[in-house]
N, C-alpha and C positions, 0 to 999 in steps of 0.2 A: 504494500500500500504506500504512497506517494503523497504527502498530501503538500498546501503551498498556499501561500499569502503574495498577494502582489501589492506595491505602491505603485504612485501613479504622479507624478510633479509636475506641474504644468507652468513655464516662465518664458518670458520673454527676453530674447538677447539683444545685443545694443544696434541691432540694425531693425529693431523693431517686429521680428518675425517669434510667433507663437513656436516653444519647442516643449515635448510630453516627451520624460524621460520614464521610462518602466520599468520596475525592476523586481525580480521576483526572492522569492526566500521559498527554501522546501527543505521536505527532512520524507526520508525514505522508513522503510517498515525495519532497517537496523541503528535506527535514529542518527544515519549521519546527515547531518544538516549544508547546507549549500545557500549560497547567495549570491547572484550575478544580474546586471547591469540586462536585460533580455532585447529592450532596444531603444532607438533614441531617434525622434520623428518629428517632423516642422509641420506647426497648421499654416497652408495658407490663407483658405481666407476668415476662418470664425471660430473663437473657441469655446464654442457654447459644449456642455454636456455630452450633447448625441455626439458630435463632432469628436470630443475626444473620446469615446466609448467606439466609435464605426475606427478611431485608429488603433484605437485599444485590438478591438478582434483582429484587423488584419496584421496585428505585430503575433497577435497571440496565433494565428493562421500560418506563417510565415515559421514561426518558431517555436511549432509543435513539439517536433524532433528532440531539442532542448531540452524538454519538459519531458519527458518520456524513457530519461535515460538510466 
């Protein structure tokens, strides 16, 4: 069993572009624990909720593999 907690940081860099960093944390069924940076993603144009939740899946899409190991 696998289980996992993600955060989620959403900030702006000094060129004024929205960036969502994600990062997850997980501990396996012999409770070794892991934590790595999963991925780091610019909004263009809005960073309303849905916005960062529709980046949120396609990072978590992307980097299934990751998470499964």
């Amino acid at each position: 069993m696998h289980l996992y907690a993600l955060a989620i940081d959403e900030n702006t860099d000094y060129t004024d572009t929205a960036q969502v960093a994600i990062s997850v944390r997980g501990v396996d069924g012999r409770f070794n624990f892991f934590e790595e940076l999963l991925a780091f993603s610019s909004l263009i144009e809005q960073t309303t909720g849905i916005d960062i939740l529709q980046t949120l899946k396609v990072d978590m899409d992307k980097n299934w593999k990751f998470l499964r190991r």
